[in-house]
Structure formats: C-alpha cells, structure tokens
C-alpha positions as CSV (number, residue, x, y, z in Angstrom):
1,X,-52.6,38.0,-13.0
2,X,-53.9,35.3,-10.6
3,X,-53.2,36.5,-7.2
4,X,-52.9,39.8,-6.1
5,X,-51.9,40.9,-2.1
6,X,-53.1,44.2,-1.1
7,X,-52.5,46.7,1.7
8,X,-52.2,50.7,2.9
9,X,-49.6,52.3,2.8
10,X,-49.6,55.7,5.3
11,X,-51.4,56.8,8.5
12,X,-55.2,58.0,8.9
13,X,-56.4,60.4,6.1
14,X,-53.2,59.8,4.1
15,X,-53.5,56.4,3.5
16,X,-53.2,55.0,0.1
17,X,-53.9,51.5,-1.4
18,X,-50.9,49.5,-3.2
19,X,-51.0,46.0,-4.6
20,X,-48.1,43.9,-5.8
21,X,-49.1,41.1,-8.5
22,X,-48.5,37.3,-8.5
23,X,-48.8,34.4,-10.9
24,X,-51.2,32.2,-9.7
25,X,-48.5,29.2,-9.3
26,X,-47.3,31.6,-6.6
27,X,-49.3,30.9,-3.7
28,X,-46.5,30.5,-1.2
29,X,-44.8,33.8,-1.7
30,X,-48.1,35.9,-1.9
31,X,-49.2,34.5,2.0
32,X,-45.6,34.7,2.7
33,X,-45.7,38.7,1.4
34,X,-49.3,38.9,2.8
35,X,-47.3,37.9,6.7
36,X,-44.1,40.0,6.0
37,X,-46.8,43.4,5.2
38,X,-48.8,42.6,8.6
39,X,-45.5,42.4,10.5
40,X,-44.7,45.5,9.3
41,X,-47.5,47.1,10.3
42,X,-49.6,47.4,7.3
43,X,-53.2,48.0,7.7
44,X,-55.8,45.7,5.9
45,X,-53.5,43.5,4.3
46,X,-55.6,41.4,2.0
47,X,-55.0,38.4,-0.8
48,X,-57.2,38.4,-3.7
49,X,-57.1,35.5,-6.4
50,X,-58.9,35.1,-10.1
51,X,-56.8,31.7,-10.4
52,X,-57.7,30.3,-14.2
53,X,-57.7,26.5,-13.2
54,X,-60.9,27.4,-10.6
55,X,-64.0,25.2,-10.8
56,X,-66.6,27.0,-12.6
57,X,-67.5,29.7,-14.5
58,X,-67.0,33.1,-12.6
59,X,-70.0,34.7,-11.1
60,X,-71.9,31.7,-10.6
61,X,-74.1,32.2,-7.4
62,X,-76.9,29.8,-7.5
63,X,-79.0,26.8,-8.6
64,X,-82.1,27.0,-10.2
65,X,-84.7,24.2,-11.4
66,X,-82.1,21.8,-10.4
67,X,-79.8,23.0,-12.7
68,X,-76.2,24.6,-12.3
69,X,-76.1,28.2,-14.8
70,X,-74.0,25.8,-17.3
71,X,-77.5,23.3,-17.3
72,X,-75.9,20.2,-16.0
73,X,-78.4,18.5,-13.0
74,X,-77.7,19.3,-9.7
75,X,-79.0,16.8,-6.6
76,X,-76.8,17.5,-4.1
77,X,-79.0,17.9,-0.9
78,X,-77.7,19.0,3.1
79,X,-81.0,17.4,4.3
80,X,-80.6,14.3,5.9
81,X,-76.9,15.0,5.6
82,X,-76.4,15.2,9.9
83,X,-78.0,12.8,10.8
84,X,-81.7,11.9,12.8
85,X,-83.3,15.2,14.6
86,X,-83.3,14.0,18.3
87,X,-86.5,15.4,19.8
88,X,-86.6,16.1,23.6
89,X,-83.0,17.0,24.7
C-alpha cells in the first residue's frame, strides 16, 4: 500500500471515513480520484503516501551532534545561505 486517498462520506453527525488504496506507481490516478471526490462534494478529501523508494528511514525528525539518526555527518547549514544582512533599510 503506497498511496492512500481519503474522504467522508455523509452529512454532519453521520459522517463516516472511507479510503480507497493505490500502488505507489499510481500517483496520477490517486490526485485524479483525490479531484473527482472534491467535485463531488466530499468533505476533507485527503492523499496520504508511505511510498517505499522515499529518502530515509521513516520517523526521522532531527539532527543531532552533526549526525543524521543513520550516523552519517551532516553540514548542511541555512546561514549565510541569503545572502549579506543589509542594515538600515
């Protein structure tokens, strides 16, 4: 399961979450399923995706000691990344 596309299906109170499944090659037809639902007038239509080809482990959520979770070196600064400050304006 790579990409799931999830909505409600019923009014107020009576609403009820479905899903429908896709492959994770299927991309195109879960946005294009994702539109068709919102057309329709399905509330919180959403996309979800656990692709297997992502970069990463799952559930990595920082850096710490300069060191990514899998203990390769990470330098990768924003600093100095935009530019001079311009002081005065």
């Amino acid at each position: 399961m790579g990409i799931v596309v999830y909505w409600l299906e019923g009014e107020g109170e009576a609403a009820a979450p479905v899903c429908e499944f896709f492959s994770g090659q299927e991309l195109t037809q879960a946005l294009a399923r994702a539109e068709a639902l919102r057309r329709l007038g399905h509330p919180h239509v959403c996309i979800s995706t656990e692709l297997a080809d992502h970069v990463g482990r799952p559930g990595v959520s920082a850096v710490e000691g300069g060191k990514t979770p899998d203990g390769e070196a990470y330098e990768w600064s924003k600093a100095g990344r935009a530019g001079k400050v311009r002081k005065g304006r």
